[in-house]
C-alpha positions in Angstrom: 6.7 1.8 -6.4 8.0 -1.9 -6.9 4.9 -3.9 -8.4 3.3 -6.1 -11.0 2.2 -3.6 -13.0 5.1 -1.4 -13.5 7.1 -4.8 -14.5 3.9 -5.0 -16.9 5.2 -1.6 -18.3 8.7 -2.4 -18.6 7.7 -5.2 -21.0 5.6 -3.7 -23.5 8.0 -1.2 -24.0 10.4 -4.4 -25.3 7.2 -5.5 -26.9 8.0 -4.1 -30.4 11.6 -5.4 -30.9 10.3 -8.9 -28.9 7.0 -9.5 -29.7 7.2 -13.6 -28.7 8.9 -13.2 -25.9 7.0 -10.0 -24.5 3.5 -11.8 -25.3 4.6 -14.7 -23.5 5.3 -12.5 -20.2 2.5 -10.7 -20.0 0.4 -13.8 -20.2 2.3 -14.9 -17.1 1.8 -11.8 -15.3 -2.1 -12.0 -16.9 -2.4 -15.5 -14.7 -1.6 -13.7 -11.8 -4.6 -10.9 -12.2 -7.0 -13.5 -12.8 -6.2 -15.1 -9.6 -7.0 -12.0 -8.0 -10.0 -11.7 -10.0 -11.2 -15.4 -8.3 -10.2 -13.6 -5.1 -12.4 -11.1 -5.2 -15.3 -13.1 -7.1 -15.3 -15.7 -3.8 -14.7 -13.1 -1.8 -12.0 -14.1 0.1 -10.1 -12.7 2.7 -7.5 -13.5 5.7 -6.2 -17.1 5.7 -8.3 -18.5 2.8 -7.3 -15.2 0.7 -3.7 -16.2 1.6 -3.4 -20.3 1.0 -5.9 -19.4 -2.3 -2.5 -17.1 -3.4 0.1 -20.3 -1.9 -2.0 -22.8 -4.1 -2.8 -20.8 -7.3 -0.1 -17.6 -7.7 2.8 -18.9 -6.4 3.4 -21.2 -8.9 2.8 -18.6 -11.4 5.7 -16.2 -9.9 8.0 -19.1 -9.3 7.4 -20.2 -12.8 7.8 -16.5 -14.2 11.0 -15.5 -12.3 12.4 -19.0 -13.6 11.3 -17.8 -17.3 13.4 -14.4 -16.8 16.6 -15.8 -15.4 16.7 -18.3 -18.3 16.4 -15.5 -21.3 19.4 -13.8 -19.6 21.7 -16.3 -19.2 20.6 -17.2 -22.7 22.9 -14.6 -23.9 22.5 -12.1 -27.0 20.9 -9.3 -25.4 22.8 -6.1 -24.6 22.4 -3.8 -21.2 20.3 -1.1 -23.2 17.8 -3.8 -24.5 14.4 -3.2 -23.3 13.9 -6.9 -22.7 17.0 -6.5 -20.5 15.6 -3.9 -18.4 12.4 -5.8 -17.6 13.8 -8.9 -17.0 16.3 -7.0 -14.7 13.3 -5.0 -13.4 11.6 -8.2 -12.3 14.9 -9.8 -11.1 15.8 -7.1 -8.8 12.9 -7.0 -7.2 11.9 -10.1 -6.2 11.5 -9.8 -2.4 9.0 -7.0 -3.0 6.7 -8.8 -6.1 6.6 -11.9 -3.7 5.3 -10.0 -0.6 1.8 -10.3 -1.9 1.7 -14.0 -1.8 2.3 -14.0 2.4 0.5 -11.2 3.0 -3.5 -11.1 2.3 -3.5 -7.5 3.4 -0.7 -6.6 0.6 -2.0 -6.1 -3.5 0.3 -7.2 -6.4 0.3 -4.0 -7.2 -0.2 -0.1 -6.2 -3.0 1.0 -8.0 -5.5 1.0 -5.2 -2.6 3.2 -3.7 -2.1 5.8 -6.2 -6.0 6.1 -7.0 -6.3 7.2 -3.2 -2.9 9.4 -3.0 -4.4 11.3 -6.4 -5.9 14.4 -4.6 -2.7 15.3 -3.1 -0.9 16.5 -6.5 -4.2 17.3 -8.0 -4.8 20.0 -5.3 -0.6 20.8 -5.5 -2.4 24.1 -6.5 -3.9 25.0 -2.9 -0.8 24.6 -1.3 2.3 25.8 -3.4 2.2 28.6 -1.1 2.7 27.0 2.0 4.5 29.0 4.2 7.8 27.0 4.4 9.2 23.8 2.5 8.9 22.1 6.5 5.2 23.4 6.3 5.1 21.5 2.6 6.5 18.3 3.7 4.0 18.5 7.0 1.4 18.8 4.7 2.2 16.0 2.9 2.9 13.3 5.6 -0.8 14.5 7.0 -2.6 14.0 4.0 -0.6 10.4 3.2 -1.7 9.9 6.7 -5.3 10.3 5.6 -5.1 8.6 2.5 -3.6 5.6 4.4 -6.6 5.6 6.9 -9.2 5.7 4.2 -7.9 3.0 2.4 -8.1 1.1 5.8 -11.7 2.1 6.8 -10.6 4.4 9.1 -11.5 7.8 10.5 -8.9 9.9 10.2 -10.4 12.2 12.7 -10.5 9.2 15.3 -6.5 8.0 14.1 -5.1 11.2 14.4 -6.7 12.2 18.0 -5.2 8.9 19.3 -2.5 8.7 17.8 -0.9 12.5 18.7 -2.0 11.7 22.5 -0.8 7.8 22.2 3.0 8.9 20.9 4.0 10.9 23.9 3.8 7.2 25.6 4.4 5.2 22.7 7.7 3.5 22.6 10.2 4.4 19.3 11.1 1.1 18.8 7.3 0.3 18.4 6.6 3.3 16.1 5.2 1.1 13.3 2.3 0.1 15.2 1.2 3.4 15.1 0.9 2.9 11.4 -2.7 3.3 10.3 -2.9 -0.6 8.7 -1.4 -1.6 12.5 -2.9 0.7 14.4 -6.5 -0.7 13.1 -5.5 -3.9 14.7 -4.2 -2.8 18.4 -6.2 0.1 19.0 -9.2 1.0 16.9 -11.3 -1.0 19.4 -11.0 1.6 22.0 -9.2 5.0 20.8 -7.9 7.9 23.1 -11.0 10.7 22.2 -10.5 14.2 22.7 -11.4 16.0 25.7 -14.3 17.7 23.3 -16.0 14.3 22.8 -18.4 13.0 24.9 -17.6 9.8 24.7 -14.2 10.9 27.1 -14.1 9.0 30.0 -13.3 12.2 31.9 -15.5 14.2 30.1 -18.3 14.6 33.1 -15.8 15.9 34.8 -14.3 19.0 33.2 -15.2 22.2 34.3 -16.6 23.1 30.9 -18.9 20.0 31.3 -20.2 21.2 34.9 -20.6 24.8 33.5 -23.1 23.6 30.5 -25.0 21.2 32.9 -25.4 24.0 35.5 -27.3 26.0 32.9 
């Protein structure tokens, strides 16, 4: 994952041999987590959540990605520096560390992600004997799936149900929107159910329905 907390990383580990230049970095990077801290304090969200970022953390990352360009073309450090890594780290990547600053629905960085993905390799045990490596990968996409819907709100009982009736009709080229962050805002409001659930709009009329009302 590309975020502001692995180029945290990459910086301490050239804290030792640049202790000046390291320090000033991560009190860049320190600003930006603060902001976020306000965020959440005012609780913010949407629009307000985004021009808050525009007003306060832009200047931050402009400011930072400014600071890394200069101490390389400064000169004197070799490819294997650790200094040189991060600042190439940060460099590299600077479509993905700026996405956060459009986007009110996108963190700086992947924590929230990886706290919510941690059951899948701490039950890796429960499943090393899947059937298949296909079976293995299934597995995996299903319970990313899930993850992705609980960090969303979601039920991934309700997301699933609609979404393996939805794709038949879906259209490829619009596959995305049947991502669990879009799919929350096109079609949460009114799901596909399963023939099971009483809330089907053809439900009254299944045989099974008649049977249990004639009894």
């Amino acid at each position: 994952a590309q975020c502001w907390v692995h180029a945290r990383r990459y910086f301490i580990d050239a804290q030792k041999d640049h202790p000046e230049q390291v320090t000033e970095a991560l009190q860049q990077i320190a600003n930006l987590y603060r902001n976020e801290d306000n965020i959440r304090a005012q609780n913010l969200s949407g629009e307000k959540k985004r021009q808050y970022r525009l007003a306060h953390s832009k200047p931050v990352v402009s400011d930072f990605f400014q600071w890394c360009r200069d101490h390389l073309e400064q000169g004197g450090l070799v490819p294997s520096d650790p200094l040189t890594k991060a600042l190439n780290y940060v460099l590299s990547r600077e479509a993905s560390l700026t996405v956060f600053l459009e986007d009110p629905e996108v963190q700086p960085d992947t924590n929230h992600l990886e706290r919510a993905l941690r059951p899948i390799p701490m039950g890796k045990k429960n499943w090393m004997f899947c059937w298949t490596e296909l079976g293995a990968e299934h597995l995996g996409i299903i319970q990313s799936l899930i993850s992705t819907c609980k960090l969303h709100n979601l039920n991934p009982y309700t997301y699933l149900v609609d979404v393996l009736q939805r794709i038949s009709q879906h259209p490829a080229s619009e596959a995305a929107n049947l991502t669990p962050r879009l799919w929350k805002t096109r079609f949460a409001e009114n799901p596909l159910r399963a023939l099971i659930d009483p809330r089907h709009p053809d439900r009254q009329n299944t045989p099974l329905e008649a049977t249990v009302h004639a009894h």
